[in-house]
matplotlib code that plots the C-alpha trace (Angstrom):
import matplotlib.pyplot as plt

x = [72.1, 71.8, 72.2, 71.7, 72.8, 70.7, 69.1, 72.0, 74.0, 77.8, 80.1, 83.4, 86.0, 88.5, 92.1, 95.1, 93.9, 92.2, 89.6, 88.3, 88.6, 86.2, 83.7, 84.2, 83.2, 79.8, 79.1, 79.4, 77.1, 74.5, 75.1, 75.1, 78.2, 79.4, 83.2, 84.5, 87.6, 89.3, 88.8, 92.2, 94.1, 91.6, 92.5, 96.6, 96.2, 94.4, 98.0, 100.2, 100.5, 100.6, 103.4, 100.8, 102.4, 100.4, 97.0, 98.3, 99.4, 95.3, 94.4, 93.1, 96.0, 95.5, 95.8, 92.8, 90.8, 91.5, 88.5, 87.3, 83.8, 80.2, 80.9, 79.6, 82.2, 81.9, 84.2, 84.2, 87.0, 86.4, 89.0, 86.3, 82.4, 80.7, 82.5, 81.9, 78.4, 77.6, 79.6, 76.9, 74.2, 75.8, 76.0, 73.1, 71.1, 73.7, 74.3, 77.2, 80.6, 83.9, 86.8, 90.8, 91.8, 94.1, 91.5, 93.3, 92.4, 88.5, 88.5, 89.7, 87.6, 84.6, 83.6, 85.2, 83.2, 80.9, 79.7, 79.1, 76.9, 75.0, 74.5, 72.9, 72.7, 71.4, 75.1, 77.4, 80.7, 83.5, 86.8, 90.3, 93.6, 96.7, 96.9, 93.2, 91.9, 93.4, 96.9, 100.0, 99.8, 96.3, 97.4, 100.5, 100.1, 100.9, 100.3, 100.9, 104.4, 104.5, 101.4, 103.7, 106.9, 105.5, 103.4, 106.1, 104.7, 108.2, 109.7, 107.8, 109.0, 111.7, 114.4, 117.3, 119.3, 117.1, 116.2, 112.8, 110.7, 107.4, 104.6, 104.9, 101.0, 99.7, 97.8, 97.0, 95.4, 93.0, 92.7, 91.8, 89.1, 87.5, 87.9, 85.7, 83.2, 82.4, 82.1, 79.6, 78.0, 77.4, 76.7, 73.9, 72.5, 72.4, 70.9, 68.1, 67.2, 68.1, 67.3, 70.7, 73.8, 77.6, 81.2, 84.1, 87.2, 89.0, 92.9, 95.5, 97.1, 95.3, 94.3, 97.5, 97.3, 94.5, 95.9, 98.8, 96.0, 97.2, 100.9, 100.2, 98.4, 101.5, 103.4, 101.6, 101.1, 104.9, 107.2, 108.2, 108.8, 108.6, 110.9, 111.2, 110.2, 110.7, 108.4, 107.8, 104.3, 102.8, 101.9, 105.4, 104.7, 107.9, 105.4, 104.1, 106.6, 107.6, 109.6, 111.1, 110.3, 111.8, 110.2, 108.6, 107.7, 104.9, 103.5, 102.1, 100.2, 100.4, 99.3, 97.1, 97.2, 95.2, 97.4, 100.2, 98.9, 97.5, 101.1, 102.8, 100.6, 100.3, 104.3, 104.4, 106.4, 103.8, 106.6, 106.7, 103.9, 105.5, 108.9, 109.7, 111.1, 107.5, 105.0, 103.7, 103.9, 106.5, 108.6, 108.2, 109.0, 112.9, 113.0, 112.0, 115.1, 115.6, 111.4, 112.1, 114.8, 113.1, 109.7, 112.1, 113.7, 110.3, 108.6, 111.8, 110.5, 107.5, 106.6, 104.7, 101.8, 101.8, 101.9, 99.4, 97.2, 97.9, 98.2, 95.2, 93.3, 94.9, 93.2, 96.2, 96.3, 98.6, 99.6, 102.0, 103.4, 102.6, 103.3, 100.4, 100.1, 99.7, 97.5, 94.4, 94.8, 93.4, 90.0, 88.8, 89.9, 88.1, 85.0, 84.7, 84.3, 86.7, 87.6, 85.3, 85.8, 85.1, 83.3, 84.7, 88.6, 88.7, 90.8, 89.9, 89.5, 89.0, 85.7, 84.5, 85.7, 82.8, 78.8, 75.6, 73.3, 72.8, 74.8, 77.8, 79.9, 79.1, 79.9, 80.0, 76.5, 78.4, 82.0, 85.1, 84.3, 86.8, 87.1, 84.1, 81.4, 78.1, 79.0, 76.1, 73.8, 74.5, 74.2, 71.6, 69.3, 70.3, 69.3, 65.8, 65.3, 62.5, 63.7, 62.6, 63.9, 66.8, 69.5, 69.2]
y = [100.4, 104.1, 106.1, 109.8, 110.6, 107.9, 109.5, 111.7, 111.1, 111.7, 112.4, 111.4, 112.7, 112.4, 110.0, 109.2, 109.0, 112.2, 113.1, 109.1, 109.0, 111.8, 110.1, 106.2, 108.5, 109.8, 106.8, 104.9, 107.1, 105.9, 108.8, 106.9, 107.4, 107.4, 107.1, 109.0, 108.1, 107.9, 104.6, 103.6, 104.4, 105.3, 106.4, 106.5, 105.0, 101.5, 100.9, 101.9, 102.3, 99.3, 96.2, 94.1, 94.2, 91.5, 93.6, 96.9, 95.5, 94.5, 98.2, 97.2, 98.0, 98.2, 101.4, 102.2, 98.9, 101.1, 103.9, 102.2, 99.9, 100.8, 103.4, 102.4, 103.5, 105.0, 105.4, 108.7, 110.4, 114.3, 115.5, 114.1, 116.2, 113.2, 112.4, 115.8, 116.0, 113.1, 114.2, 117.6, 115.2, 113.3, 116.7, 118.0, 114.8, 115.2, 116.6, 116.6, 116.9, 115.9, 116.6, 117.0, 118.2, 121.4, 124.6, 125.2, 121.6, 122.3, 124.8, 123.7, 121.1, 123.2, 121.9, 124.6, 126.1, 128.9, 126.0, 123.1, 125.7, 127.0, 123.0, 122.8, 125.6, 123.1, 121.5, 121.3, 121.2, 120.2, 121.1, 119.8, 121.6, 121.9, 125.6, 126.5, 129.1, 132.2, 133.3, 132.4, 128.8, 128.5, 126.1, 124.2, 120.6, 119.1, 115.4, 114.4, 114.9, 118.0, 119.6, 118.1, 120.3, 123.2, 123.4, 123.1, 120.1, 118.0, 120.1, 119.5, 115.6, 113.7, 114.9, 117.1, 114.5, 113.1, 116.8, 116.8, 113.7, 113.3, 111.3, 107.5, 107.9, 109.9, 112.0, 114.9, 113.0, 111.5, 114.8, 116.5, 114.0, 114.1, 117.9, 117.7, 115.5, 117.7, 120.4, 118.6, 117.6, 121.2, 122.3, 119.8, 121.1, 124.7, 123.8, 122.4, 125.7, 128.0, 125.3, 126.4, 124.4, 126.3, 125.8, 124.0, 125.2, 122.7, 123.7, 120.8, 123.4, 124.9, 121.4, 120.9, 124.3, 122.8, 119.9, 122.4, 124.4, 124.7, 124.9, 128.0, 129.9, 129.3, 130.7, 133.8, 134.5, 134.3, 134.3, 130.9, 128.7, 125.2, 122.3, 118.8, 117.1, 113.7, 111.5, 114.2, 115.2, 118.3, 119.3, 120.0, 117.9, 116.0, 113.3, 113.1, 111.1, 107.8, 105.7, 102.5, 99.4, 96.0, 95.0, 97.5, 101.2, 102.8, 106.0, 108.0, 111.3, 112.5, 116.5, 116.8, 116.7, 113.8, 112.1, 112.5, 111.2, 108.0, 107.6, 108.0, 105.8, 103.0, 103.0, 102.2, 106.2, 107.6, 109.2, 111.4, 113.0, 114.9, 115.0, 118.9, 117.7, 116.6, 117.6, 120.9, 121.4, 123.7, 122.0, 119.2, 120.9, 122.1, 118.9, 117.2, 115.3, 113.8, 113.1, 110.8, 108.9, 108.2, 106.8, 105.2, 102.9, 102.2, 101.4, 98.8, 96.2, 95.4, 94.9, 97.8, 95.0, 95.1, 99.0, 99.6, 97.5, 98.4, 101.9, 102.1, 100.9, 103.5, 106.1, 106.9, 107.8, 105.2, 102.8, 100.7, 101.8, 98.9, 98.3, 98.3, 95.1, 94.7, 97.6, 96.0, 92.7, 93.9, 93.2, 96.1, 97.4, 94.2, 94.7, 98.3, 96.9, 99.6, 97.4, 95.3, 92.3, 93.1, 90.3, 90.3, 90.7, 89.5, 92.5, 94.5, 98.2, 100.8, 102.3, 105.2, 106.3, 107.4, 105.8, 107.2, 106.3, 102.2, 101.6, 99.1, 100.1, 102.0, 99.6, 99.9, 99.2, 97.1, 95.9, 97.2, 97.7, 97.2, 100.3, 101.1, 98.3, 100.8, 103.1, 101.9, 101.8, 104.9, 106.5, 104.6, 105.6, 109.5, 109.2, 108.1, 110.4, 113.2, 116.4, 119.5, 122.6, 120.8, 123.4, 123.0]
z = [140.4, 140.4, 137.3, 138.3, 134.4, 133.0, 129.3, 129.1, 125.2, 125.8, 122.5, 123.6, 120.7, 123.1, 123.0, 125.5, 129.3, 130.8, 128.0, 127.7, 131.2, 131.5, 129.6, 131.5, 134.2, 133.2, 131.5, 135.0, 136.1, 133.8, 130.7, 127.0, 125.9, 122.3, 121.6, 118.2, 116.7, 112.9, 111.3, 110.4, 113.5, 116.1, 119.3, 119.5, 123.1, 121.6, 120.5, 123.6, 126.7, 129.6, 129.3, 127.4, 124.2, 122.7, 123.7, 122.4, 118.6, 119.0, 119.1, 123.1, 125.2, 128.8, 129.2, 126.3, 128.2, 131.7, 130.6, 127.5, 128.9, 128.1, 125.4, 121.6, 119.1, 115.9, 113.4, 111.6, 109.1, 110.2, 107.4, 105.0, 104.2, 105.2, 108.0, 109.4, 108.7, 110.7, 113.4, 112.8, 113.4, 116.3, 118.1, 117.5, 119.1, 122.0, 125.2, 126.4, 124.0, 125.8, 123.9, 124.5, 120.8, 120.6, 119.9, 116.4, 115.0, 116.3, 114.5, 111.2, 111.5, 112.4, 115.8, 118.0, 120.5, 118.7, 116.1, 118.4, 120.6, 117.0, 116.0, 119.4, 121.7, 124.5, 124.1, 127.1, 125.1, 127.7, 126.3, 128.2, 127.3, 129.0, 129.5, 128.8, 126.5, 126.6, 126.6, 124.6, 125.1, 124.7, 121.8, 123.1, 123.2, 126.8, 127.8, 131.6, 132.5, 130.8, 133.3, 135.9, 135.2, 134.1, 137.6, 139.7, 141.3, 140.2, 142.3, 145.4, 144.7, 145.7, 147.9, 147.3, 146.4, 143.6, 142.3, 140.8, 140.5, 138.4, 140.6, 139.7, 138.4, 135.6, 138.5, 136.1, 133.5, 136.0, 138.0, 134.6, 134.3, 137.5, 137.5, 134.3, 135.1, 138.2, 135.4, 133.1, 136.4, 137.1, 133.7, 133.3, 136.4, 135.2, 132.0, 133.8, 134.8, 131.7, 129.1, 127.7, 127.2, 127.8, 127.2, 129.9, 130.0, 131.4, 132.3, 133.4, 134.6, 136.4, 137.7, 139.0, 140.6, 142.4, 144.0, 145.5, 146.5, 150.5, 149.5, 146.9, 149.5, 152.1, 149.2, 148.5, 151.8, 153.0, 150.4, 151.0, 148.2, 148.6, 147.9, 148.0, 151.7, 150.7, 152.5, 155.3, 155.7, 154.3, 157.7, 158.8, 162.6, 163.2, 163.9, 160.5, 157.6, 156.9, 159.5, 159.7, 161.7, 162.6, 158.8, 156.4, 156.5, 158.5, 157.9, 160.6, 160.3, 163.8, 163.5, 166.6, 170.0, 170.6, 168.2, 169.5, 172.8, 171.6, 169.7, 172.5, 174.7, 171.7, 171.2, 175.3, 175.9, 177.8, 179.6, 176.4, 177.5, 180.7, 178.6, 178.3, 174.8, 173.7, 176.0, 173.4, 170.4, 170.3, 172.1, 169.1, 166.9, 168.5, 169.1, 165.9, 165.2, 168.6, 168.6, 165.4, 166.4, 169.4, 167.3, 164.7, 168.2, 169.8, 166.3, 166.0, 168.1, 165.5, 161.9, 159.8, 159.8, 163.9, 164.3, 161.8, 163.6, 166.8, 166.4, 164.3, 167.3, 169.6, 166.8, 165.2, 161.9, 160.6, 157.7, 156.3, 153.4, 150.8, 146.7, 144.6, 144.2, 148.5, 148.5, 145.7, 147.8, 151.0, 151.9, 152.2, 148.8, 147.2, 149.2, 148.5, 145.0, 143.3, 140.2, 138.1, 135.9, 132.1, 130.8, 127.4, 128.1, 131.6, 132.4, 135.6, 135.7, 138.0, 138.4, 140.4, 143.4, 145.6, 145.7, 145.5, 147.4, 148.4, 145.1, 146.0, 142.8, 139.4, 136.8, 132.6, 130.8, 128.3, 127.7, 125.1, 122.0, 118.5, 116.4, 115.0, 115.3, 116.1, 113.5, 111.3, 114.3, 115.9, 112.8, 111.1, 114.1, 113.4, 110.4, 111.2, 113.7, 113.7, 112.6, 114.8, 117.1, 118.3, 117.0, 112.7]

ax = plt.figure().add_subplot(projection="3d")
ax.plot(x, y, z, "-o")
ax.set_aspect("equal")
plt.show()
């Protein structure tokens, strides 16, 4: 194991996906992460979400269970004195506060910004909105598929047929938290050197900006506004999309020279390669239609499974386009060690995309929790603890 945020406290006052996301993500990275939430309902995503139905009227529906391991939960009322002063004393032992509430109800409560940084000026208070602060929507409430049509990324999905499409995934939730945890990342790192903690800003927006980044440069820098390309490639190359075989789909992303070489050398047309309709680049691309009805004819003669194979060994980029369920059973997504088994529920959940170090995965440091069961001992132990410059 390897716990680069190991002896970091995380206050996660966070619901639906991207904010407890956020926080699964920092606590897989070793960070001691306590989860806040009302004690009668809790977080609203314990009761939906997922087709377990049986789970969710449990208060641990899958999609809660998804980002829900190794944090302790304590239940706290914040309309309530006493509820709010221990969330006071939470904060001030803390170090990190992630949080996706609306800046108005922060601040009726009292735990925007300017007081979480006076309860603790060594704070890093991580705040996820959908428009960010500033500006007339500063306030607006805005879950995934609203980020999604405001951005303009619906549009950019589907074809012109099917007019705009949102992504099949919540992507901006999950973008939202990664984008944030490489904030707190950062944060942390500052503070080491200033001894002082800061505000996030995180936008969804903004976030969604982000993953459009190439496509909003093309656009300011020509005019040209983008729309729907179905399964064709970002890069435009006529050998680049989605393309049919005897069985199944392949998806090739030939953008290169070199690619197109070994393409035309692994599909047996090396005489595509003294073709004047396919020899350059240029010539490609006049001849894009004719170029992919002459891939779609040689990839006929074989299965996805056999070109992606074969091509893949001819080093082009290349794969077979596969449901979800065909994509988690292949051996090297179960050897990467992606998802891990939660002891308690026997549900499997995703954990971190990358590794540091010799680490084979990043896994929780305990299992789900039910609403509320360390309140006494979270807060028990803050009441015992010494009293000194730590922001009173």
């Amino acid at each position: 194991m390897t716990s680069p945020l190991a002896g970091i406290t995380v206050i996660d006052f966070t619901h639906v996906l991207a904010g407890p996301a956020c926080a699964y993500y920092l606590g897989l990275l070793g960070a001691d992460v306590i989860k806040v939430e009302h004690p009668d309902r809790g977080d609203a995503m314990r009761h939906r979400g997922g087709t377990d139905k049986d789970r969710a009227a449990r208060g641990m529906s899958t999609a809660y269970l998804t980002q829900a391991a190794g944090k302790r939960s304590v239940a706290l009322d914040l309309e309530t004195a006493d509820g709010r002063l221990a969330m006071q004393e939470l904060l001030r032992s803390a170090d990190v506060l992630v949080e996706n509430h609306r800046p108005s109800t922060l601040k009726r409560l009292g735990f925007d910004e300017a007081n979480t940084l006076a309860l603790n000026p060594r704070l890093i208070h991580c705040a996820m909105t959908g428009y960010g602060r500033g500006g007339e929507k500063a306030d607006a409430p805005a879950y995934d598929v609203n980020i999604q049509a405001a951005s303009g990324i619906m549009t950019l999905t589907g074809t012109t047929e099917t007019g705009p499409l949102r992504t099949g995934a919540p992507i901006m939730d999950y973008s939202v938290a990664l984008a944030a945890g490489f904030a707190v990342s950062a944060a942390l790192f500052e503070r080491e050197r200033t001894g002082q903690g800061t505000f996030i800003d995180v936008s969804m927006l903004e976030t969604a900006y982000t993953l459009m980044s190439s496509t909003i440069t093309d656009y300011k820098a020509t005019g040209h506004a983008p729309g729907p390309r179905g399964n064709a490639a970002n890069s435009r190359s006529p050998g680049a999309g989605s393309f049919p075989c005897k069985e199944g789909v392949l998806s090739l992303g030939v953008n290169e020279e070199s690619q197109f070489r070994a393409l035309a050398i692994g599909l047996g047309r090396k005489s595509w390669l003294k073709d004047h309709r396919f020899a350059q680049r240029a010539a490609r691309n006049a001849h894009a239609a004719q170029l992919e009805t002459e891939i779609i004819a040689a990839l006929s003669h074989g299965t996805a499974d056999y070109w992606e194979d074969h091509l893949a060994g001819s080093g082009v980029p290349v794969a077979k386009i596969r449901t979800l369920p065909e994509s988690l059973s292949q051996r090297h997504s179960i050897e990467r060690g992606y998802l891990h088994e939660d002891p308690a529920t026997g549900v499997n959940v995703p954990g971190l995309p990358f590794r540091i170090g010799q680490v084979t995965a990043h896994t929780p440091r305990g299992t789900m929790q039910v609403l509320g069961q360390d309140t006494d001992d979270v807060l028990g132990k803050l009441e015992r603890r010494p009293r000194g410059n730590d922001g009173d």
